[in-house]
C-alpha positions as CSV (number, residue, x, y, z in Angstrom):
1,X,2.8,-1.9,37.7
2,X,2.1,-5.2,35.9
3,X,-1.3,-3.5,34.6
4,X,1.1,-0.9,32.8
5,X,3.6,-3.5,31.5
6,X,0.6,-5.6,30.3
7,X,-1.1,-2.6,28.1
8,X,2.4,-1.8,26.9
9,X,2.8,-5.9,25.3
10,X,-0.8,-5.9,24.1
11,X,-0.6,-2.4,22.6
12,X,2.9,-3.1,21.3
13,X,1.2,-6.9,19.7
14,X,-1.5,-5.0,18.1
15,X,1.0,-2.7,16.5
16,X,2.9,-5.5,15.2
17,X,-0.6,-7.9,13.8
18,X,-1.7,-4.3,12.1
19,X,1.1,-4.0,10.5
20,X,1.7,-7.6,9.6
21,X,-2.2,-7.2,8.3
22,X,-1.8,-3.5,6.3
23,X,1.0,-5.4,4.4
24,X,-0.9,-7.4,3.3
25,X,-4.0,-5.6,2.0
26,X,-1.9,-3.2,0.7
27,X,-0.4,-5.9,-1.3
28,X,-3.2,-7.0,-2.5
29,X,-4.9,-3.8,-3.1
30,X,-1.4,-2.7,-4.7
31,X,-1.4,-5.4,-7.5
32,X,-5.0,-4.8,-8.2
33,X,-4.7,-0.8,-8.6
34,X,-1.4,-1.9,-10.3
35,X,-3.4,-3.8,-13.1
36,X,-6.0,-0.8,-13.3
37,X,-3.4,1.8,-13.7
38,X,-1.6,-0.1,-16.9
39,X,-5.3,-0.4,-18.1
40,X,-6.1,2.9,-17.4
41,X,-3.0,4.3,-19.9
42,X,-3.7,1.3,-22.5
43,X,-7.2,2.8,-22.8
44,X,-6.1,6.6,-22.6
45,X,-3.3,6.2,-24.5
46,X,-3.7,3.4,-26.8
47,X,0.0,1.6,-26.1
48,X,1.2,-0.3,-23.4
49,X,2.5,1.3,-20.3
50,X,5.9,2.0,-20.0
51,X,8.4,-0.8,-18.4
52,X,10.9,1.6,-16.9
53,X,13.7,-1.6,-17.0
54,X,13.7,-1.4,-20.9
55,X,16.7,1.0,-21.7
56,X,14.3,1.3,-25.4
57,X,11.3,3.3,-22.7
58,X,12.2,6.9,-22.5
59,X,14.0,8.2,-19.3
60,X,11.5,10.5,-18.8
61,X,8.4,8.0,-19.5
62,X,10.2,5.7,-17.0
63,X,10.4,8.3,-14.8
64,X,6.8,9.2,-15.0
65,X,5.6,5.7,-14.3
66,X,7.6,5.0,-11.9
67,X,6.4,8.0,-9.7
68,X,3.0,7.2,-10.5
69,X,3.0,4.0,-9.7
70,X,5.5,4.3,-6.3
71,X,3.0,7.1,-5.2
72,X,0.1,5.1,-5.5
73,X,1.6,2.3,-3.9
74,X,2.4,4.8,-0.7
75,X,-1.5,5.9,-0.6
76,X,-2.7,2.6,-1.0
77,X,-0.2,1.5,2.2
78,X,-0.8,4.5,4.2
79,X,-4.7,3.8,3.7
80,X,-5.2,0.2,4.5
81,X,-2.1,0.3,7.6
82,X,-5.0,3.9,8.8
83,X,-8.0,1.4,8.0
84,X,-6.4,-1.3,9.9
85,X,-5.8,0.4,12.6
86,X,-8.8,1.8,13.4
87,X,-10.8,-1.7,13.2
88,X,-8.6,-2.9,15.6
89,X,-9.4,-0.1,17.7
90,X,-12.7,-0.4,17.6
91,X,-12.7,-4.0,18.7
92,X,-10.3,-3.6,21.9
93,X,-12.3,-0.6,22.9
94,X,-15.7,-2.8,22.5
């Protein structure tokens, strides 16, 4: 019984430092592919990209951005918290 209630804290810890640790490589990572992706449309497109609080940016530009980026943002975070995850893994099963 305290086996079982022993797994269940260090499993529910390692959920917890994963998590804490995905945040912040996706931080990180996030303001990195931030920088790429307004460098990316200043080379493709030849302006600056959009800054979808200026009422003067399109709604629809805004819009576009905004997905862009927010999506990116949610790979980026669903890939390091994955990544994360499994090194951890891989070190309590070792």
């Amino acid at each position: 019984m305290s086996e079982d209630i022993t797994e269940k804290t260090n499993e529910d810890h390692s959920s917890v430092v994963a998590a804490a640790v995905a945040t912040v490589a996706s931080a990180g990572i996030g303001m990195a592919a931030r920088s790429a992706l307004k460098f990316a449309y200043r080379k493709t497109s030849g302006h600056d990209a959009p800054d979808p609080q200026k009422l003067s940016t399109p709604f629809s530009k805004a819009l576009v951005w905004t997905l862009l980026t927010t999506v990116t943002a949610g790979v980026i975070e669903l890939a390091a918290y994955r990544v994360v995850t499994r090194l951890m893994n891989k070190e309590q099963s070792a």
